[in-house]
NUMARFI-593482 format. One record per residue (C-alpha): y, x, z; residue in one letter. Coordinates in steps of 0.02 Angstrom, whole numbers. Layout:
<rec><py>Y</py><px>X</px><pz>Z</pz><code>A</code></rec>
...
// end
This chain:
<rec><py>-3014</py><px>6025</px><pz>2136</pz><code>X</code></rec>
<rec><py>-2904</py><px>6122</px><pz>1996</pz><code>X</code></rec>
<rec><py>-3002</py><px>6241</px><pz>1895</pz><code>X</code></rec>
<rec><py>-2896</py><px>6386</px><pz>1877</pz><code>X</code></rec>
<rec><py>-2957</py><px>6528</px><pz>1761</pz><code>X</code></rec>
<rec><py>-2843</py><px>6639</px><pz>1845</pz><code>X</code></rec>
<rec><py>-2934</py><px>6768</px><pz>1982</pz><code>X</code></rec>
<rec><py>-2770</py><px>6801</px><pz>2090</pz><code>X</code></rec>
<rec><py>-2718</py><px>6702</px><pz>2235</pz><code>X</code></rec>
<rec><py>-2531</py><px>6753</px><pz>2297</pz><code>X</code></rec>
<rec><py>-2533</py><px>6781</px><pz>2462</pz><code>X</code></rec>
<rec><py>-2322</py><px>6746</px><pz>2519</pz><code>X</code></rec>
<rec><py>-2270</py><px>6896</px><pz>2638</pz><code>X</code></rec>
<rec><py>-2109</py><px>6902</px><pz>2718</pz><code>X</code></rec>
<rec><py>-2068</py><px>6950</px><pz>2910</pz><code>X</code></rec>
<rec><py>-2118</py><px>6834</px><pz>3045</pz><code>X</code></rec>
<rec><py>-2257</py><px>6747</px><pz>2955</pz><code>X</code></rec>
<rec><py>-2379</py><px>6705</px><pz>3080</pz><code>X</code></rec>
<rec><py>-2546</py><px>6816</px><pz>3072</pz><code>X</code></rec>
<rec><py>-2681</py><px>6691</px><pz>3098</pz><code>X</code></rec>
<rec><py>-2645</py><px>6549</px><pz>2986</pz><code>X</code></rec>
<rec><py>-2696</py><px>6648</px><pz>2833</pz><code>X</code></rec>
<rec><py>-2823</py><px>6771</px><pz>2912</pz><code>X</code></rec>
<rec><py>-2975</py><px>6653</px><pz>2877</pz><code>X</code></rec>
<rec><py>-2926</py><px>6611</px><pz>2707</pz><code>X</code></rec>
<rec><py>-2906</py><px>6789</px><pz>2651</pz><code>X</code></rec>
<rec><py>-3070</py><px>6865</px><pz>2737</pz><code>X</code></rec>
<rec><py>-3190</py><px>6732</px><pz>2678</pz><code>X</code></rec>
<rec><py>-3079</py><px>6726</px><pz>2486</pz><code>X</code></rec>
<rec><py>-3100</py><px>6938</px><pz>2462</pz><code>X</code></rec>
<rec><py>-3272</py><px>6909</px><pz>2521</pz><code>X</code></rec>
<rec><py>-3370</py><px>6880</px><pz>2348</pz><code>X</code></rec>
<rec><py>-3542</py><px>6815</px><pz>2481</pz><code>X</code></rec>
<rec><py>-3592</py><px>6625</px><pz>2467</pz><code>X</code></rec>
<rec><py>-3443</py><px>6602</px><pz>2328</pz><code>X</code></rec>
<rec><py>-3496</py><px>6499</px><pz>2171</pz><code>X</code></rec>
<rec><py>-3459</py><px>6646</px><pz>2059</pz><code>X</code></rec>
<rec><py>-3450</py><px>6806</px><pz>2171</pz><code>X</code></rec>
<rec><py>-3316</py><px>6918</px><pz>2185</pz><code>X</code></rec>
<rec><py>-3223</py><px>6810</px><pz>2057</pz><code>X</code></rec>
<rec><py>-3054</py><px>6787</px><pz>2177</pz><code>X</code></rec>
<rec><py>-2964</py><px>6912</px><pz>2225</pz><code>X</code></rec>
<rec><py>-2794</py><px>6891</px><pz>2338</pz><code>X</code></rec>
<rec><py>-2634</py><px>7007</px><pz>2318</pz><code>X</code></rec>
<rec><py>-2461</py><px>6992</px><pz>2423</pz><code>X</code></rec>
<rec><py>-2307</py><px>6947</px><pz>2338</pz><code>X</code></rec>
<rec><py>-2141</py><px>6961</px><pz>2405</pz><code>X</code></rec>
<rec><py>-1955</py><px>6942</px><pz>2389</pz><code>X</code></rec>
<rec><py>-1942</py><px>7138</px><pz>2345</pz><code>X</code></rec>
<rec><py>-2069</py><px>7266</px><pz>2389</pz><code>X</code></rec>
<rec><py>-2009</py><px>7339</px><pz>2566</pz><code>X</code></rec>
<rec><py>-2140</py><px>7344</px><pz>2694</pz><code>X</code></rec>
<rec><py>-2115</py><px>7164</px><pz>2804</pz><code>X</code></rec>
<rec><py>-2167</py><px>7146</px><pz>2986</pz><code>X</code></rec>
<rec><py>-2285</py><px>6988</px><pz>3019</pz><code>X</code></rec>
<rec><py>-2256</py><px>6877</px><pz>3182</pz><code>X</code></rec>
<rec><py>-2404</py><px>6997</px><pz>3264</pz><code>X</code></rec>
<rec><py>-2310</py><px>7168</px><pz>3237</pz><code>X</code></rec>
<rec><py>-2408</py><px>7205</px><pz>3081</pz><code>X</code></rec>
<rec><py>-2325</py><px>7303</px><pz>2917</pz><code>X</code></rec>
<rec><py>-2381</py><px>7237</px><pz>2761</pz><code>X</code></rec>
<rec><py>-2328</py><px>7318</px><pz>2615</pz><code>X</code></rec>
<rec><py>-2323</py><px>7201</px><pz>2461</pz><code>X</code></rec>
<rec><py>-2407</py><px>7220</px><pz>2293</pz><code>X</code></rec>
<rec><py>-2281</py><px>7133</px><pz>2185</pz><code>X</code></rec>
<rec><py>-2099</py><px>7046</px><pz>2189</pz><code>X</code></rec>
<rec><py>-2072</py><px>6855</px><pz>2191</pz><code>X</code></rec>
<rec><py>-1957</py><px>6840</px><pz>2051</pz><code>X</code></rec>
<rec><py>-2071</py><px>6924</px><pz>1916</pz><code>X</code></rec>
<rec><py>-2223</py><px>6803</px><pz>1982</pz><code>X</code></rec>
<rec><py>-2253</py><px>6677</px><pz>1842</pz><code>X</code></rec>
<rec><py>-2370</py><px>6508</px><pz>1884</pz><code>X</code></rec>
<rec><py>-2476</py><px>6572</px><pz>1729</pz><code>X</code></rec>
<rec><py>-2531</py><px>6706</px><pz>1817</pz><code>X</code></rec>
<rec><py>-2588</py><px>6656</px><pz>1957</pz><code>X</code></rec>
<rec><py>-2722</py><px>6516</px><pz>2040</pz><code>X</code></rec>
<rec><py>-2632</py><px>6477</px><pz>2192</pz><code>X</code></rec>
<rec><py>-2480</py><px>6502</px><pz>2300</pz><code>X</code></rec>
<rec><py>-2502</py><px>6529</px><pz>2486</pz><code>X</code></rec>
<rec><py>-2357</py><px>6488</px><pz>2614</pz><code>X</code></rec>
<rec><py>-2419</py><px>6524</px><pz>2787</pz><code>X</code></rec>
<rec><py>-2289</py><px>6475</px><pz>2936</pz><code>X</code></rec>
<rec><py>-2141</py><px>6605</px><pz>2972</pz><code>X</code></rec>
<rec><py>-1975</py><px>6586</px><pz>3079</pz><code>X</code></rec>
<rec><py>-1857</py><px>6607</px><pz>2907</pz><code>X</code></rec>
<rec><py>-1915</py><px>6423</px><pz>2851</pz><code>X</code></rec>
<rec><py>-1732</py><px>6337</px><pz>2898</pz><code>X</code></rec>
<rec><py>-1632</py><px>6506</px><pz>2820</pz><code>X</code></rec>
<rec><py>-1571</py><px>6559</px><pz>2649</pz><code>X</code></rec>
<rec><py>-1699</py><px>6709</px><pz>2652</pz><code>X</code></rec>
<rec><py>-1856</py><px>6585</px><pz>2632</pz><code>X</code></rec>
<rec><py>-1762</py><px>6486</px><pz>2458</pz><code>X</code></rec>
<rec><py>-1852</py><px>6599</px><pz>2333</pz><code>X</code></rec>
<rec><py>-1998</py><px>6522</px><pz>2419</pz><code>X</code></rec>
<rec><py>-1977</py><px>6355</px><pz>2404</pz><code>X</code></rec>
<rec><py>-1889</py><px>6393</px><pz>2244</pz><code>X</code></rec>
<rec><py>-2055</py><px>6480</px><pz>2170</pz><code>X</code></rec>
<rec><py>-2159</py><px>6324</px><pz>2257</pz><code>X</code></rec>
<rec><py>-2084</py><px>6219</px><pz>2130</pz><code>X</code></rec>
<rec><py>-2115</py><px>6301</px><pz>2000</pz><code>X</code></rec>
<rec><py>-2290</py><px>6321</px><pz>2052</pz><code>X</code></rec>
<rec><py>-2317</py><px>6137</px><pz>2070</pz><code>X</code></rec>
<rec><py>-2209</py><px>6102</px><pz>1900</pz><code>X</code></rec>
<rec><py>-2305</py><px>6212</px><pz>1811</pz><code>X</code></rec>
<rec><py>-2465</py><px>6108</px><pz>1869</pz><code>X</code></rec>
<rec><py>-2529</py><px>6269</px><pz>1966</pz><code>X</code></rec>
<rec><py>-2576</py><px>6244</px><pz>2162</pz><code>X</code></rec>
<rec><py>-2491</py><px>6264</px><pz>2293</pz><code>X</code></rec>
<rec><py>-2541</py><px>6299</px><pz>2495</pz><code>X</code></rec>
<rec><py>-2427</py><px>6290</px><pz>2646</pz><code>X</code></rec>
<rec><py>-2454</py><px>6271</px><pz>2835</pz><code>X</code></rec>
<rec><py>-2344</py><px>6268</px><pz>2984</pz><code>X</code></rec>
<rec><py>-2152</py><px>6294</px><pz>2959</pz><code>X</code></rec>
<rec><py>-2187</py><px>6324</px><pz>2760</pz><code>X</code></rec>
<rec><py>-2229</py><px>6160</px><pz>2755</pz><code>X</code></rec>
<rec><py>-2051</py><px>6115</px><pz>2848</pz><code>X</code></rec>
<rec><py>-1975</py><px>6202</px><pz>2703</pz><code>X</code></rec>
<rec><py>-2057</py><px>6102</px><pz>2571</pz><code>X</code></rec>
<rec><py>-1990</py><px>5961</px><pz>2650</pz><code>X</code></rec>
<rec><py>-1826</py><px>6001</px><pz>2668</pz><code>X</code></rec>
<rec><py>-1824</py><px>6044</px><pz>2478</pz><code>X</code></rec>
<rec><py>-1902</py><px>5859</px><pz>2464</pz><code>X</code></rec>
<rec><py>-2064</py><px>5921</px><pz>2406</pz><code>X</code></rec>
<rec><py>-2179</py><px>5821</px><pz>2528</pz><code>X</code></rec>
<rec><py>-2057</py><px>5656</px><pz>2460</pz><code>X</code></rec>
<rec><py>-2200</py><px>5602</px><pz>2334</pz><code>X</code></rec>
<rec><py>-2364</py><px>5672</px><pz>2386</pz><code>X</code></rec>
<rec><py>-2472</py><px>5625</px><pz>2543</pz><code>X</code></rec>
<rec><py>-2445</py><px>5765</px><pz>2666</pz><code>X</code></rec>
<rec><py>-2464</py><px>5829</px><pz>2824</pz><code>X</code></rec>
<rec><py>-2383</py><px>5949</px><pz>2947</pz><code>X</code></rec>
<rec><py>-2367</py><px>6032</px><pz>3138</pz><code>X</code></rec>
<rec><py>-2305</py><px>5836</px><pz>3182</pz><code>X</code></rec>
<rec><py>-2241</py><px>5676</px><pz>3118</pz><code>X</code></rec>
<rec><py>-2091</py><px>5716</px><pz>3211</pz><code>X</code></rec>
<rec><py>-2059</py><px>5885</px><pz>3155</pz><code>X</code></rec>
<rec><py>-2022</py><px>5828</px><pz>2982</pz><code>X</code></rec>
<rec><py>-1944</py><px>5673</px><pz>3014</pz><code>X</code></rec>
<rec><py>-1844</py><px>5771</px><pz>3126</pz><code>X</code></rec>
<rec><py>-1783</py><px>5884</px><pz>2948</pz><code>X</code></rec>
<rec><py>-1733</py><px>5710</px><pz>2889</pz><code>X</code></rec>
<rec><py>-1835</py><px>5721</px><pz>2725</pz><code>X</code></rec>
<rec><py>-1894</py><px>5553</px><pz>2620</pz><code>X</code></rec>
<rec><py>-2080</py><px>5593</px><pz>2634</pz><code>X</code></rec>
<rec><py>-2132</py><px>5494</px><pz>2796</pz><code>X</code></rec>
<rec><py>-2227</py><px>5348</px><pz>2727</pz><code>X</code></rec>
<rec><py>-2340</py><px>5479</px><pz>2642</pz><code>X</code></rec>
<rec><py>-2368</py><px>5577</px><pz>2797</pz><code>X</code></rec>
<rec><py>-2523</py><px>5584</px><pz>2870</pz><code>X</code></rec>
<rec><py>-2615</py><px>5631</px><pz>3043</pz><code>X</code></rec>
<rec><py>-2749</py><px>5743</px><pz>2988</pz><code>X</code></rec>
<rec><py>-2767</py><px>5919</px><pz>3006</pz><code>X</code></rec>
<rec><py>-2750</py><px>5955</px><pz>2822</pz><code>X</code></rec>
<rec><py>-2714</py><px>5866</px><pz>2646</pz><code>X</code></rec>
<rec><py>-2734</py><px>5890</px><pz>2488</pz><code>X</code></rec>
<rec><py>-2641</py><px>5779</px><pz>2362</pz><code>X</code></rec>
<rec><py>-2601</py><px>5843</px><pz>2162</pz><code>X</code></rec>
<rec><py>-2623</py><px>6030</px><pz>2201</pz><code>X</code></rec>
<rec><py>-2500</py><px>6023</px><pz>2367</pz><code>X</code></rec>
<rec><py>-2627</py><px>6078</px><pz>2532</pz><code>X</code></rec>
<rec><py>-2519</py><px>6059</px><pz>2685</pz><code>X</code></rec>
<rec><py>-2573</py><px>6081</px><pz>2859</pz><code>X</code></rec>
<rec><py>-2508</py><px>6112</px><pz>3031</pz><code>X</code></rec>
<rec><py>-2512</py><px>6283</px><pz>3126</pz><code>X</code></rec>
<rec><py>-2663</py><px>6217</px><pz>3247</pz><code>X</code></rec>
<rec><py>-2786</py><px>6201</px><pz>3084</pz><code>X</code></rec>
<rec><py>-2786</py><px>6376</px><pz>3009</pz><code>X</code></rec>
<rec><py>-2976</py><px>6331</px><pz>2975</pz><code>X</code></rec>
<rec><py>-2949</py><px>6143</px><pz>2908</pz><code>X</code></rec>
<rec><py>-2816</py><px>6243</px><pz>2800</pz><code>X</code></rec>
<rec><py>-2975</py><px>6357</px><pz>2724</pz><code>X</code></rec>
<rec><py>-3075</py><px>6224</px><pz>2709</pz><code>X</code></rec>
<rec><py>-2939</py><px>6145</px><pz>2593</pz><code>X</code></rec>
<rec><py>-2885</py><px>6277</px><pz>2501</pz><code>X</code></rec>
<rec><py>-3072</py><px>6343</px><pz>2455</pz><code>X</code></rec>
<rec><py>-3105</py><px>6141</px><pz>2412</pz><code>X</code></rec>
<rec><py>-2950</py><px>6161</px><pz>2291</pz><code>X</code></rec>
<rec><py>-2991</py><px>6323</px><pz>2222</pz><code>X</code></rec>
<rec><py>-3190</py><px>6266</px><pz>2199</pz><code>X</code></rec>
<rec><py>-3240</py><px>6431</px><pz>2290</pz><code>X</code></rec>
<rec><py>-3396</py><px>6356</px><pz>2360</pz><code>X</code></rec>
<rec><py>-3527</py><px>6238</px><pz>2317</pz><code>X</code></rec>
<rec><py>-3501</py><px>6078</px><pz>2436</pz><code>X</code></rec>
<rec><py>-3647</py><px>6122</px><pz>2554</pz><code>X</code></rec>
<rec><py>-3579</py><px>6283</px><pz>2597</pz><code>X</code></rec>
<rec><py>-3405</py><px>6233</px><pz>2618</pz><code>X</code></rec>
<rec><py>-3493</py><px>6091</px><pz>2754</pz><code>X</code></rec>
<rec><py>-3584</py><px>6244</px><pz>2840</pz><code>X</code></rec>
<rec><py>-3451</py><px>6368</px><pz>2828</pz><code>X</code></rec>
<rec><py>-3344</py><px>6226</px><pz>2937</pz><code>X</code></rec>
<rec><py>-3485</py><px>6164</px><pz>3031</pz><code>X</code></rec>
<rec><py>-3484</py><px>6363</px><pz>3113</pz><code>X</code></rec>
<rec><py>-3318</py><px>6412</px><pz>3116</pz><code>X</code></rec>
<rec><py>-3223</py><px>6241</px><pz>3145</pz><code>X</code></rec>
<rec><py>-3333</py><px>6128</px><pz>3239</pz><code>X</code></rec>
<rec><py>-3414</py><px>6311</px><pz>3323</pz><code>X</code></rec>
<rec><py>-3595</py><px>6244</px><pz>3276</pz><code>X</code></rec>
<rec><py>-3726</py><px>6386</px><pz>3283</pz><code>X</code></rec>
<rec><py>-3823</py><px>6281</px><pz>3149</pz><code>X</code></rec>
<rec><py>-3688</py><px>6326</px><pz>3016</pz><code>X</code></rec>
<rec><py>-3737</py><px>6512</px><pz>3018</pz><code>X</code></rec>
<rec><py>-3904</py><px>6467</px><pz>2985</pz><code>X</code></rec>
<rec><py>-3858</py><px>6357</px><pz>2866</pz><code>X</code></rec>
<rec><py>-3777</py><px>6506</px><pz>2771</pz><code>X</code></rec>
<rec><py>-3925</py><px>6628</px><pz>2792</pz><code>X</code></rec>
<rec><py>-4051</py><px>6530</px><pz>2698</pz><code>X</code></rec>
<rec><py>-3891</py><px>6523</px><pz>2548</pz><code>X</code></rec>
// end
């Protein structure tokens, strides 16, 4: 877990990225209820200028600020959700500002293609990892395979990857990294939305 005194999690926005891989981590992160210190994150979109972009569902997002002036210092985490620009030129500032992140000692989060990226830019080469399949990366021809592993998300020296079918698992991981809950509600919060156990919102009632 990295204990960040930064409030702002960076939310990466670009067209195509794919609607529900961030959607649980940004409702539960904005919402300040069950938190260990409420209301103390806040998330804000960040971009490679500040036109409006168009997700994978249709929706405009306009960004609140412009990759290049984004400095690790100021910020707790970096979110990549999946996109269709991963293989292209237009997602390098990306991975370029994922480095930096990770250099700079500050975490990083990506899921589905992001995490494609990362490996391509042989970021997944000396962490444990995972991804949308085995195959997909080894497919990229990246160094990383012995470190690759079959769960739905991992976290290893402030990297949290994850593959496009574990949006929750993703949560999970990122809120573990973050330290947004206390253990017990992190278990409960999973326990309802990931395993789809009634007992989990109960759980949370009594918090």
């Amino acid at each position: 877990m990295t204990m960040n005194e930064n409030v702002t999690v960076h939310l990466a926005v670009h067209d195509t990225l794919a609607d529900w891989e961030y959607g649980f981590v940004a409702a539960h992160l904005n919402n300040g209820a069950w938190h260990q210190v409420p209301g103390r994150f806040r998330m804000q979109t960040v971009s490679a200028g500040l036109e409006p972009v168009t997700t994978m569902g249709g929706l405009r997002v306009l960004p609140d600020s412009v990759l290049a002036e984004l400095k690790p210092e100021d910020s707790a985490m970096l979110i990549l959700p999946g996109n269709d620009l991963w293989p292209t030129e237009a997602y390098e500032p990306y991975v370029a500002k994922a480095r930096e992140f990770l250099e700079a000692g500050v975490p990083v989060a990506a899921i589905c293609g992001a995490t494609g990226a990362l490996a391509l830019a042989g970021l997944l080469d000396d962490r444990e990892h995972t991804s949308n399949a085995a195959a997909f990366l080894d497919s990229l021809g990246y160094q990383g395979g012995a470190l690759y592993r079959e769960e739905a998300a991992v976290t290893d020296r402030g990297l949290v990857t994850a593959g496009a079918n574990a949006p929750i698992e993703f949560a999970r991981a990122i809120f573990a990294e973050l330290g947004v809950y206390e253990a017990p509600v992190l278990d409960s919060l999973y326990k309802l939305y990931g395993k789809q156990d009634p007992a989990g919102f109960y759980e949370l009632m009594a918090v």
